[in-house]
C-alpha positions as a Markdown table, in Angstrom:
| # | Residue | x | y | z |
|---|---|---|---|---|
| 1 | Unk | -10.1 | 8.0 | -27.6 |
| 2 | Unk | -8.4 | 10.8 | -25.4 |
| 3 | Unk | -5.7 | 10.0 | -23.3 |
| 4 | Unk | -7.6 | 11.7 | -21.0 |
| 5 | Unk | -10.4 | 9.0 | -21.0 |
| 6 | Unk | -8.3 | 6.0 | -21.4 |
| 7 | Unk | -6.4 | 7.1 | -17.9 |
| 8 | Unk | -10.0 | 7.5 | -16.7 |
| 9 | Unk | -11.1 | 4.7 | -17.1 |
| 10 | Unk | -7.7 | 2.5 | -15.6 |
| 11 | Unk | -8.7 | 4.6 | -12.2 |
| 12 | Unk | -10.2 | 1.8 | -9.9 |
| 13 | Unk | -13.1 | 3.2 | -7.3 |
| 14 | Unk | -12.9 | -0.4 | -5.1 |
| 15 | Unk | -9.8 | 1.0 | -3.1 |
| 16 | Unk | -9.8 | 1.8 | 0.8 |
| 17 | Unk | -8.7 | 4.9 | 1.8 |
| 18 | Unk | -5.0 | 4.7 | 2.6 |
| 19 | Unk | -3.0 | 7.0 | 4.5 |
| 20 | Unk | 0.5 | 6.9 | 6.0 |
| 21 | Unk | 1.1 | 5.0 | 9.0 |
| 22 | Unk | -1.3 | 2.3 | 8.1 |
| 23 | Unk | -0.1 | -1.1 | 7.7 |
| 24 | Unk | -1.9 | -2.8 | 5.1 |
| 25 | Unk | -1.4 | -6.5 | 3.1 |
| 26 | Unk | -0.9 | -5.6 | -1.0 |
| 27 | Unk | -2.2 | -9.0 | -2.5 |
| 28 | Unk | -0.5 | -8.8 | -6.1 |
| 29 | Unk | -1.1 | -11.4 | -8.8 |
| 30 | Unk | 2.7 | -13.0 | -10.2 |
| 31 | Unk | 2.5 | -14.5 | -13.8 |
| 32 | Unk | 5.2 | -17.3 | -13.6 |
| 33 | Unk | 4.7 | -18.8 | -17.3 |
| 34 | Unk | 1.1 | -19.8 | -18.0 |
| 35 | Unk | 0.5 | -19.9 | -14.1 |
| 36 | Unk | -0.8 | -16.9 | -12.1 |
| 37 | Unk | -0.6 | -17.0 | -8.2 |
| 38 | Unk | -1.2 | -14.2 | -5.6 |
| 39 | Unk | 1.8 | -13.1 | -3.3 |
| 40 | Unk | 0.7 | -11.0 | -0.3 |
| 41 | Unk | 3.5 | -8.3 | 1.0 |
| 42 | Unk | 2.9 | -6.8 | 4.1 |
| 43 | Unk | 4.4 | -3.3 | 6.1 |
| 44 | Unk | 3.9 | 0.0 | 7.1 |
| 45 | Unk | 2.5 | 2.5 | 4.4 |
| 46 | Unk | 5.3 | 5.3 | 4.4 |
| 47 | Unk | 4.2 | 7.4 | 1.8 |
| 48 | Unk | 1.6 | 7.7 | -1.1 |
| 49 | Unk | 2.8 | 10.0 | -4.4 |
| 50 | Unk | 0.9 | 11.4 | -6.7 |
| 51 | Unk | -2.2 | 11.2 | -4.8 |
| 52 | Unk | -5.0 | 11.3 | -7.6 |
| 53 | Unk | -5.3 | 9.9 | -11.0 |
| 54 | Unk | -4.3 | 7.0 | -12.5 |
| 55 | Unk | -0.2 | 7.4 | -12.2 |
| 56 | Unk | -0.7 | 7.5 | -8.3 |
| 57 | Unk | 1.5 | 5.3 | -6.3 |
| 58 | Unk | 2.5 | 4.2 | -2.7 |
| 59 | Unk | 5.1 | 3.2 | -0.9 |
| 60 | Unk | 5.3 | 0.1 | 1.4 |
| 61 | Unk | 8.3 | -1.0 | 3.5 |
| 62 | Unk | 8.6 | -3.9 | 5.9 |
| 63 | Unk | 12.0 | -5.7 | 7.5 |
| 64 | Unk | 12.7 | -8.8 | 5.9 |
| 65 | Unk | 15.7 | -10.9 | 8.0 |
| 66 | Unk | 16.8 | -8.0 | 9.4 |
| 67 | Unk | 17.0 | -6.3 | 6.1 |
| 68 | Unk | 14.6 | -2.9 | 5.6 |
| 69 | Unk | 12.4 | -4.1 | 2.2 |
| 70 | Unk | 10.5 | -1.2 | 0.5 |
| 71 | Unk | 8.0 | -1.5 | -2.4 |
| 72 | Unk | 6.5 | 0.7 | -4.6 |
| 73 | Unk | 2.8 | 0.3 | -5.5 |
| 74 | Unk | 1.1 | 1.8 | -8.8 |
| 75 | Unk | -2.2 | 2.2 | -7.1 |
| 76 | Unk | -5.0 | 1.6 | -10.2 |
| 77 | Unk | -2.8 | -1.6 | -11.5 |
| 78 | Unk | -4.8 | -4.1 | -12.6 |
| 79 | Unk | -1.7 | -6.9 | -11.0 |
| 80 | Unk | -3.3 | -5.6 | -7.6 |
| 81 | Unk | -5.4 | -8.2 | -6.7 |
| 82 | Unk | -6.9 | -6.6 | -3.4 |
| 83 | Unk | -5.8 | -4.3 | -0.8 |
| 84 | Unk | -6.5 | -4.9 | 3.1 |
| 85 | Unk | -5.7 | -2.2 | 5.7 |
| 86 | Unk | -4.6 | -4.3 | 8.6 |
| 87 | Unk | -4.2 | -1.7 | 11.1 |
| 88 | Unk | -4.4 | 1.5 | 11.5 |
| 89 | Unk | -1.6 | 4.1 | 13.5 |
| 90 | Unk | -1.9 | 7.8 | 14.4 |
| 91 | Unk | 0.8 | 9.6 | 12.5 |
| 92 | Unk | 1.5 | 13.3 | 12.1 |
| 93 | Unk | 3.8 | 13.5 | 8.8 |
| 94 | Unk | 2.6 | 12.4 | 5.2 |
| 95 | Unk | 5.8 | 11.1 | 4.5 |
| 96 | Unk | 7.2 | 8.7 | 6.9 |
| 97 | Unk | 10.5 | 8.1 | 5.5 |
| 98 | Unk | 12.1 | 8.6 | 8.9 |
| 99 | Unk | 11.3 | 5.2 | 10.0 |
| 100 | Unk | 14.1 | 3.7 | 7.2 |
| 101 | Unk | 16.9 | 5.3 | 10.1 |
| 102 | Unk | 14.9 | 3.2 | 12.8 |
| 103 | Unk | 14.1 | -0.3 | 13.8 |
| 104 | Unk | 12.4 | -2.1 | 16.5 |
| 105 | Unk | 10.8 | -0.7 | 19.2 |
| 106 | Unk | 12.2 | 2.7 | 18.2 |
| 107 | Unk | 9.6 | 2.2 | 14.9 |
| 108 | Unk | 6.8 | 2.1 | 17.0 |
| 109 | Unk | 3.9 | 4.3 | 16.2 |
| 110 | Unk | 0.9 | 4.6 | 18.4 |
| 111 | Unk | -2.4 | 2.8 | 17.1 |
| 112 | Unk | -5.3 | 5.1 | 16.2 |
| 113 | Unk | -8.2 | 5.0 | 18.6 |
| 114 | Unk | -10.8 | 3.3 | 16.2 |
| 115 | Unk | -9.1 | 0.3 | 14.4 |
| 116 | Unk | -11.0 | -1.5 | 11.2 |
| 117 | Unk | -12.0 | -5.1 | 11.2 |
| 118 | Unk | -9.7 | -5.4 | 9.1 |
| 119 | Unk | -10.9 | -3.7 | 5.6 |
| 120 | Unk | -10.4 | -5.8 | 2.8 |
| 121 | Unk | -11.3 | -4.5 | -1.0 |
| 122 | Unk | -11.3 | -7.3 | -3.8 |
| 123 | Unk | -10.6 | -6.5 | -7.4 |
């Protein structure tokens, strides 16, 4: 087998389309010993990287007790349980990383006209 085909096949199709400025809920799966439980983390999507194949990542950060928290997110890893886009904001950068200078209302971004339902894809 290629390594061509073996990154092939790790690339998942049951993804929403993610874009900066969207705040979306990452449901990862946590192996403590023989146990496995889903922890959610949710914040603004400030960047993705790589943005095709299966080393593509992205970038969430939310404030945590006052504290900026940012995480990054192989996007085809099989530990990513599901990924639900909770809302959706008009944004005109693909990198966001201006927010990490701002907090509160001065982070605001404006909410896209047409918000989802909240789009949810399971893995």
């Amino acid at each position: 087998m290629t390594p061509v085909t073996l990154a092939e096949q790790q690339i998942r199709t049951d993804l929403p389309d993610l874009k900066p400025g969207d705040t979306v809920r990452v449901w990862q799966k946590i192996k403590e010993g023989d146990k496995e439980r889903l922890q959610a983390f949710e914040g603004v999507l400030i960047a993705r990287h790589r943005k095709s194949g299966a080393s593509a990542t992205f970038t969430v950060r939310r404030i945590i007790s006052g504290i900026g928290v940012e995480r990054v997110f192989p996007l085809h890893s099989p530990a990513i349980d599901k990924i639900e886009v909770v809302k959706r904001a008009k944004v005109r950068r693909a990198k966001l990383t201006y927010l990490r200078l701002r907090a509160g209302k001065a982070a605001r971004m404006r909410e896209a006209a047409t918000t989802p339902a909240s789009t949810t894809t399971e893995g």
